[in-house]
KEBA-514821 format. One record per residue: residue in three letters; residue number from 1; x, y, z of N, C-alpha, C in turn. Coordinates in steps of 0.2 Angstrom, whole numbers, always signed. Example, Ala and Ser with C-alpha at 12.3 -4.5 7.8 and 13.67 -1.06 7.14 Angstrom:
% KEBA-514821
ala  1  +66  -28  +39  +62  -22  +39  +66  -16  +39 .
ser  2  +64  -11  +35  +68  -5  +36  +64  +0  +39 .
END
This chain:
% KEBA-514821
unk  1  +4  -6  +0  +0  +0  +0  +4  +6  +0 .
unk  2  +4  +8  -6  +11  +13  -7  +4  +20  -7 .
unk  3  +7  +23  -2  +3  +30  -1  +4  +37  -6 .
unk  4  +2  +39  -10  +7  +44  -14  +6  +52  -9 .
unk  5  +12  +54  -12  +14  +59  -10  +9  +66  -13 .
unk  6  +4  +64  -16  -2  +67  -18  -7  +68  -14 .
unk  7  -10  +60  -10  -14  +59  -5  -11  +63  +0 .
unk  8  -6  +62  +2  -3  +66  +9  -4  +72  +11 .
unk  9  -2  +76  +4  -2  +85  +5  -8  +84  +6 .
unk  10  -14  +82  +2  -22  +86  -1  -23  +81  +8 .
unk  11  -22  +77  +10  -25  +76  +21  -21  +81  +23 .
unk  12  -15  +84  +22  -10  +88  +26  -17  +96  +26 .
unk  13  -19  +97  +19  -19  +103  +19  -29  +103  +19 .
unk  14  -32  +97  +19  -38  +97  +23  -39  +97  +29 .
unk  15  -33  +95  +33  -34  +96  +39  -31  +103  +43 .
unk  16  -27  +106  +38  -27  +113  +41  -31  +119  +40 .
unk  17  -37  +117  +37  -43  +119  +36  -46  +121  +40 .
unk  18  -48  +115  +47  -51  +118  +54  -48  +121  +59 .
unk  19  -41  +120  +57  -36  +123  +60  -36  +132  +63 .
unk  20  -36  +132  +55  -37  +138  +51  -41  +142  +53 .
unk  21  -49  +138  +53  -51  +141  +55  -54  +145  +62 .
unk  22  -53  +138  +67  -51  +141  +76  -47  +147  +77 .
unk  23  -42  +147  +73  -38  +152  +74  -42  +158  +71 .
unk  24  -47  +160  +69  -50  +165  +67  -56  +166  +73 .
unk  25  -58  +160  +74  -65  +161  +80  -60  +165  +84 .
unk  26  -56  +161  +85  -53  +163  +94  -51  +171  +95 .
unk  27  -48  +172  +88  -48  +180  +87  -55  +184  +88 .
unk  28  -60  +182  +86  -64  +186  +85  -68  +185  +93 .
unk  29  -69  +178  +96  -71  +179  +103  -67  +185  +105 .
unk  30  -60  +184  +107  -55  +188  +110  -58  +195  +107 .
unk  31  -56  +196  +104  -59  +204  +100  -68  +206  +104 .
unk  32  -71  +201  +101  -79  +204  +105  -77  +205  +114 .
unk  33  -73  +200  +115  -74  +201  +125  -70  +208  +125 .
unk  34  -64  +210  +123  -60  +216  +122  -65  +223  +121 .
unk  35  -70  +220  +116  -75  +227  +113  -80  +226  +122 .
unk  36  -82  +221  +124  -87  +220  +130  -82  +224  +136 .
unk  37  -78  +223  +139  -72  +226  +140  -73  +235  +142 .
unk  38  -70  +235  +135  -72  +241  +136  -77  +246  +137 .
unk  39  -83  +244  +133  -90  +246  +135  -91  +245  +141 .
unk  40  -91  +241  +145  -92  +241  +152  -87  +247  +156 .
unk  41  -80  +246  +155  -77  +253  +159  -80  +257  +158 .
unk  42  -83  +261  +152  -85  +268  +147  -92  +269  +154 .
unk  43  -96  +262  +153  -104  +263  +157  -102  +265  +163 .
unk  44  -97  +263  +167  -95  +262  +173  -92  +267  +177 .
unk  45  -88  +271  +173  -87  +276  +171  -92  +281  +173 .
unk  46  -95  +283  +166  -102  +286  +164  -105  +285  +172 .
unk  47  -109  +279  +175  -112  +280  +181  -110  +282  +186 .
unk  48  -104  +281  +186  -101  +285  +193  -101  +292  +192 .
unk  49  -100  +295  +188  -100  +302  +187  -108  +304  +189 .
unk  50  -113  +301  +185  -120  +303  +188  -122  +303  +192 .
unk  51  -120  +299  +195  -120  +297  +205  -116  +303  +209 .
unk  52  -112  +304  +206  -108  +310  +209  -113  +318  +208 .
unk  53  -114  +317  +204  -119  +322  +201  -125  +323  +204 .
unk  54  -126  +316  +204  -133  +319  +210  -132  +316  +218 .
unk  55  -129  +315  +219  -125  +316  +226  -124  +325  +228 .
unk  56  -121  +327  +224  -122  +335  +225  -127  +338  +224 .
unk  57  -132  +338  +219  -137  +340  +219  -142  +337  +223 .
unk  58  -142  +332  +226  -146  +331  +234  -144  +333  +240 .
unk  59  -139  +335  +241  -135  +340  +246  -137  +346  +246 .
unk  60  -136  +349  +239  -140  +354  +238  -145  +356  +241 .
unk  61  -150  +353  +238  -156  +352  +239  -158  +351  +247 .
unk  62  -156  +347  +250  -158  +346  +255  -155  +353  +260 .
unk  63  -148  +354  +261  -147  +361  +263  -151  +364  +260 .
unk  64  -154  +368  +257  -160  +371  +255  -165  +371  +259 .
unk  65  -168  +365  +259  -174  +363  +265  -173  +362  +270 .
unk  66  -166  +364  +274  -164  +364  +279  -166  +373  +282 .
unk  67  -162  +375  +278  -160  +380  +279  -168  +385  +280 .
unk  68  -174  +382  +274  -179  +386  +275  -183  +383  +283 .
unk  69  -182  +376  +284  -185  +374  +289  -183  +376  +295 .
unk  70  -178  +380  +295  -173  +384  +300  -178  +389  +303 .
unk  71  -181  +391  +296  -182  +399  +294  -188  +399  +299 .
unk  72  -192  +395  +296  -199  +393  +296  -201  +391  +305 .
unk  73  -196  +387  +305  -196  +388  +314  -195  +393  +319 .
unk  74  -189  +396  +316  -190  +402  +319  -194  +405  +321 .
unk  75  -197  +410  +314  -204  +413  +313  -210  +408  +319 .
unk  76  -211  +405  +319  -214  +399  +322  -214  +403  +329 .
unk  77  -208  +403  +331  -205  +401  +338  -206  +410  +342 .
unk  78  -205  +414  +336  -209  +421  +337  -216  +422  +339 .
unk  79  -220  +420  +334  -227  +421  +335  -230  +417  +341 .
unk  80  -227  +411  +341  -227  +407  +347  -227  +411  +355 .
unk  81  -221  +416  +356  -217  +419  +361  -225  +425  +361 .
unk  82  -225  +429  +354  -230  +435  +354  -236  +432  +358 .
unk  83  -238  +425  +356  -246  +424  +358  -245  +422  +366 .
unk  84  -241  +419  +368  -238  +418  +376  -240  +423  +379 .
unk  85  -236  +429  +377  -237  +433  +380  -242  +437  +380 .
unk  86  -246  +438  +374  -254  +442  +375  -259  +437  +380 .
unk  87  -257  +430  +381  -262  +428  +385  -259  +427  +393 .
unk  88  -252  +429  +394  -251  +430  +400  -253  +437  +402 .
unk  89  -255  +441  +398  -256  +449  +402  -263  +446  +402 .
unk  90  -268  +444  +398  -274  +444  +399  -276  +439  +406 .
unk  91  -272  +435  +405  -273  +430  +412  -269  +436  +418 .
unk  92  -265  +439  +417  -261  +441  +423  -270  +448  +426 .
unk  93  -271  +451  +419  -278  +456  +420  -282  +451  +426 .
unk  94  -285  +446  +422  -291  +441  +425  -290  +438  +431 .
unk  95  -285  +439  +431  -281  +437  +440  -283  +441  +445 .
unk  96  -280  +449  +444  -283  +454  +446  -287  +458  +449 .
unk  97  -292  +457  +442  -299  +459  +444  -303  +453  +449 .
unk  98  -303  +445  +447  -302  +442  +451  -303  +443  +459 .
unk  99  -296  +445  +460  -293  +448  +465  -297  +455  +472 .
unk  100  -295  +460  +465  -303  +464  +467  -306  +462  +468 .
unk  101  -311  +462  +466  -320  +459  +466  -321  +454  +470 .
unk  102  -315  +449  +472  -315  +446  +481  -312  +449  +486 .
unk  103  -307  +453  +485  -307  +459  +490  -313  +463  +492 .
unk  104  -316  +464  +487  -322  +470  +487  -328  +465  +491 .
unk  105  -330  +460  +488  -334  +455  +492  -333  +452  +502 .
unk  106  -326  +453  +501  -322  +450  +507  -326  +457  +514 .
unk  107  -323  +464  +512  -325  +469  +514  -331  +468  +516 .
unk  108  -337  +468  +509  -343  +469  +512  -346  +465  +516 .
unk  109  -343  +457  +516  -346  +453  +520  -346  +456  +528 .
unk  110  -338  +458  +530  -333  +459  +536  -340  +465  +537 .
unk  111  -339  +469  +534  -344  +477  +536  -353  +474  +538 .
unk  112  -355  +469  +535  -361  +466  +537  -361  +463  +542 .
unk  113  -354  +459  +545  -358  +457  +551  -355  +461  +557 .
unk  114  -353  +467  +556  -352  +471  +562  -361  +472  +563 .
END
């Protein structure tokens, strides 16, 4: 069984056919994870910046609503003080006359039973 030198090359050279061809998948796997790769840093990237972005802008914001809620208490804590005290003079008046008008009563009783 003499093999020629003819059958040899044409199996040498159909068998470097699938060869051949692996070496081009493996390229192109590698190539796509390289491009996925990237993309993801770019996204990553990209989201951390927006995150930072409104991390400041919710600082923002919320100093804002601090600052008016500061405000508003205040003011509060005024009007609060002002009404205190219109109803401690008018309780201080009602004490008084009170006071009077059982004095005055006190009197007329003591002068009725002389």
């Amino acid at each position: 069984m003499k093999i020629s030198l003819k059958v040899i090359l044409a199996t040498a050279l159909l068998g470097a056919v699938p060869f051949a061809l692996a070496q081009d998948a493996s390229s192109d796997v590698k190539k796509a994870a390289d491009d996925t790769g990237s993309d993801t840093k770019k996204v990553a990237d990209k989201t951390g910046h927006d995150t930072k972005v409104a991390a400041k802008d919710t600082a923002k914001g919320t100093e804002k609503a601090a600052d008016k809620t500061g405000h508003a208490t205040k003011v509060a804590a005024k009007d609060t003080a002002k009404g205190t005290e219109k109803v401690a003079k008018k309780t201080g008046s009602g004490v008084k006359k009170a006071a009077d008008d059982t004095g005055h009563e006190v009197k007329k009783a003591a002068d009725d039973m002389k």
